[in-house]
Steps between C-alpha positions, in 0.01 A plus 500: 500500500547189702233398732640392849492152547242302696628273730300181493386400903609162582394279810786393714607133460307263665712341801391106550221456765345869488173622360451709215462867660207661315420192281096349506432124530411516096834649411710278708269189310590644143847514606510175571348333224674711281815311682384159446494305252145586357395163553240443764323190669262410648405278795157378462345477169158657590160275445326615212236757576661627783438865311158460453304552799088420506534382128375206365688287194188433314681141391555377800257626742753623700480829723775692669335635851586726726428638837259737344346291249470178734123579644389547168660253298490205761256523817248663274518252259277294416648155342774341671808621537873426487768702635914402507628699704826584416862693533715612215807337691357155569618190289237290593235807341695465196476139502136478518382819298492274209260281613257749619486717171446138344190426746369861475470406058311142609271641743446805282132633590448266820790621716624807522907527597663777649878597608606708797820594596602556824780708438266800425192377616560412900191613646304234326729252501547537921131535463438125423838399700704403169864477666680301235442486107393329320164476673181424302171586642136401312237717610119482435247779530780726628594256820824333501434088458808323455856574502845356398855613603814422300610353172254259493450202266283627156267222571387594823476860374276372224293283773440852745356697214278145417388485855465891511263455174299184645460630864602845530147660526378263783810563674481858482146522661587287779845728579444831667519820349795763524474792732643757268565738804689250708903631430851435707523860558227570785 
């Protein structure tokens, strides 16, 4: 005996311009890649660490922050500490991440450097009214000292985190302390 046959369903051909009837985001994303040509770029090489979030690379002294982790890891802190501010898209970020994973090594123990980005992190960064990255701020005792915006010369860098070591703690007890309940949204 012959079984009957099945007739296979097809989808009507697509007509240029017109959605998929019936077809998810994910399918239509598959269908397309399958399509190209397999090869894929990218626009932005990401800083490394970007992943990590609250770690610390034990070699350099270096700590990915976030909006979560930023009370603890910086205004609680007690030694001085360095933040870049940063976004995943910004040249001049790229340009001077190098320098600050080679100060965070020297200063190993005395200083204690941090990264933020403001991509995923906005509440702290509009917090301490960081509009433009790179901006480096030095904080002591958990108040905000000294800052630095743009791609600024590794020298003068080098010089803030000097100053930050030499006078930070004086400065700090003269500046006035941060009203954690003061927000934008009140």
């Amino acid at each position: 005996m012959m079984e009957p046959e099945q007739k296979e369903k097809k989808d009507p051909p697509e007509k240029p311009g017109q959605p998929d009837a019936g077809t998810t985001a994910i399918e239509k994303g598959k269908k397309a890649g399958a399509q190209s040509s397999g090869i894929k770029t990218s626009l932005v090489t990401p800083i490394q660490l970007l992943s990590k979030d609250a770690t610390q690379d034990s070699a350099e002294n270096l700590i990915e922050v976030n909006d979560l982790s930023w009370e603890k890891t910086v205004e609680k802190e007690k030694t001085p500490v360095a933040v870049m501010f940063y976004s995943p898209t910004c040249a001049f970020c790229h340009q001077m991440d190098p320098y600050f994973r080679g100060y965070a090594k020297e200063y190993r123990g005395s200083v204690l450097f941090a990264r933020l980005n403001i991509m995923t992190n906005q509440w702290t960064a509009e917090r301490y009214g960081v509009k433009s990255t790179p901006t480096f701020k030095f904080f002591c005792d958990g108040k905000p000292i000294q800052d630095m915006v743009g791609a600024v010369y590794p020298a003068l860098l080098k010089r803030a985190v000097d100053d930050v070591l030499m006078h930070g703690k004086e400065c700090a007890k003269n500046s006035t302390a941060i009203d954690y309940e003061i927000t934008g949204y009140g």
